[in-house]
N, C-alpha and C positions, 0 to 999 in steps of 0.2 A: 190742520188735519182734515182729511177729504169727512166729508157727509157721509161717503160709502161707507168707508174703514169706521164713523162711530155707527151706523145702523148694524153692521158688521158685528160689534163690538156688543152693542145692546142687545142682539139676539141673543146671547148666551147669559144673560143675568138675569137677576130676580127683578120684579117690579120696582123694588124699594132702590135698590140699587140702581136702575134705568134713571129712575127720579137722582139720585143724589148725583152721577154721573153727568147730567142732561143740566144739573145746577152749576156744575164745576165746568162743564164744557162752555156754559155762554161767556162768560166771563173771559175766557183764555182765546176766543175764537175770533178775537180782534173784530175792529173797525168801531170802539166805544172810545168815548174819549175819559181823560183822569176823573171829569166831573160825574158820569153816568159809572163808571167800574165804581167809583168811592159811593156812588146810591145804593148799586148794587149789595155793597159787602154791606153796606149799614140795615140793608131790610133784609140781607139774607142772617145776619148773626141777631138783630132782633127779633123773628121769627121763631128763632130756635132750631130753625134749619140748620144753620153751617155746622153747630158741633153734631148735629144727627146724620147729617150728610157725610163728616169727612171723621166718623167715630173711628177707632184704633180697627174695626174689621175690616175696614175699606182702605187707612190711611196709614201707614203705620212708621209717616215721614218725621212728625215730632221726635217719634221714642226712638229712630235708627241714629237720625240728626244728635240728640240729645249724649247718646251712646257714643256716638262716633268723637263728638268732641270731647265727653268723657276723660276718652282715650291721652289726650293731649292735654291733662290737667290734674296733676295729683289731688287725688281726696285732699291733703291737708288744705290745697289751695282754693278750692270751690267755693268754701262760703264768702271771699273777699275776693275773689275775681269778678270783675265789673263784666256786663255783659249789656250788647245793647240788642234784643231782639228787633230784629227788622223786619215790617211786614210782621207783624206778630198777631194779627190776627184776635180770637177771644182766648189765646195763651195757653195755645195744646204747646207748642215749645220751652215755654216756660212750666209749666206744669210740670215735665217728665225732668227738665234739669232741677227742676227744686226738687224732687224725689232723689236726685244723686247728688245734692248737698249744695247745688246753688243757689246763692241766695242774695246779690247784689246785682238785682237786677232790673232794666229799664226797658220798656213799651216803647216802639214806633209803628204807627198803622197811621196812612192817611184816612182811612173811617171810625170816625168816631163812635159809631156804632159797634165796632170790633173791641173799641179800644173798653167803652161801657164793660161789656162782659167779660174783657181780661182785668180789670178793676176787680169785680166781683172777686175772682181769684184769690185776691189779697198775698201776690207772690211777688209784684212790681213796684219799683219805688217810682221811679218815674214814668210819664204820658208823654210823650210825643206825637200829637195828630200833624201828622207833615206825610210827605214823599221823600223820596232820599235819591239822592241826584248830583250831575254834576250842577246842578244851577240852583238845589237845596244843600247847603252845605248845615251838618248836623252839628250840635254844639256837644261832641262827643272827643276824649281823647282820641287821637289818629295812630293808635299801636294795638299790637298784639297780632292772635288768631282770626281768621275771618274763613267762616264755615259757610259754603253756599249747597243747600239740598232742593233737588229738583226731579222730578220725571226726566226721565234719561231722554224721553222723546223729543223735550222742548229744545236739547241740544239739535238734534238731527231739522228740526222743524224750521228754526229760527238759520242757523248754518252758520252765526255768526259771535254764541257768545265762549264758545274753546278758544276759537282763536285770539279773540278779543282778551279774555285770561291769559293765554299765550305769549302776546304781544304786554302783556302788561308783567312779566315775567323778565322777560329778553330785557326788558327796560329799567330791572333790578328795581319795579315797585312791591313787587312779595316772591314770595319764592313757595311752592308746591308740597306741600308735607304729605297730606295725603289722596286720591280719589279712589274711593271703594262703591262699587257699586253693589245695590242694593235689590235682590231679587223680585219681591211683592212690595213694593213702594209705595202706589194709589191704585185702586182699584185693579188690582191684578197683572199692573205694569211694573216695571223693572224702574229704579232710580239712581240717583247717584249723588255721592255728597263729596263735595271738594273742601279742602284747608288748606289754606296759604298762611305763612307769616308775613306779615311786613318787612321788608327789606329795610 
């Protein structure tokens, strides 16, 4: 994202908001490597920063995400449906699915520091400090739902992960259930949440 388009951006919010924006922005703004982005997340969730920074008035990607999968899973079946957060961060995702009756569920964040305060939680059975990747391969069952939530922008920015879904579609690796986009996502951006099933 150009420098214009965030000073742009940051004209029109509150102080507190410039701050929590300008925290989410460095991290996303490339040219860090996995060793400094995983520093990063570890002194911003021990700070106390990340959950004040990305609270439900700024962020409200957990609770749409949580919602949206919801959808695709009868109440009887939530409390034994395995779930593996990815990227989970100090477990605003988990949080809002244990509120709609999940409750077999596991932690992945390469920062351990993230992963500290999703512990606190007391909602995850397992810890995962890894990256997930083609060359981290996770010791997770390979079936079900796979729910991905995003600022709709990072589609447009990057130009290459629709299609990449796309191609991974054609190839009868999962097949498209649902993309709903999501109007106030993060900080007054539009988002979007995709679901595939495994093919």
């Amino acid at each position: 994202m150009a420098l214009v388009s965030i000073k742009k951006k940051e004209e029109t919010m509150e102080e507190d908001d410039v701050l929590a924006y300008q925290a989410n922005y460095e991290v996303f703004k490339g040219g860090l490597s996995r060793h400094e982005i995983t520093k990063y997340y570890d002194k911003w969730a021990e700070t106390g920063e990340y959950n004040k920074h990305l609270s439900p008035d700024r962020y409200t990607g957990p609770e749409c995400a949580a919602r949206a999968l919801a959808k695709n899973i009868p109440a009887k079946d939530r409390s034994t449906a395995r779930i593996l957060d990815v990227a989970a961060g100090t477990g605003l995702l988990g949080a809002e699915l244990y509120k709609l009756g999940f409750r077999n569920m596991d932690a992945l964040d390469p920062s351990e520091g993230m992963l500290n305060k999703a512990r606190e939680r007391q909602i995850y059975t397992n810890f995962i400090n890894d990256f997930i990747g083609l060359e981290n391969l996770v010791p997770v069952e390979d079936s079900g739902i796979i729910c991905i939530a995003m600022r709709e922008e990072y589609l447009d920015v990057s130009g290459i992960v629709e299609p990449f879904m796309q191609t991974l579609e054609r190839d009868g690796k999962w097949k498209l259930l649902t993309k709903d986009t999501i109007t106030s996502y993060a900080f007054g951006k539009p988002g979007v949440i995709f679901q595939f099933v495994i093919s």
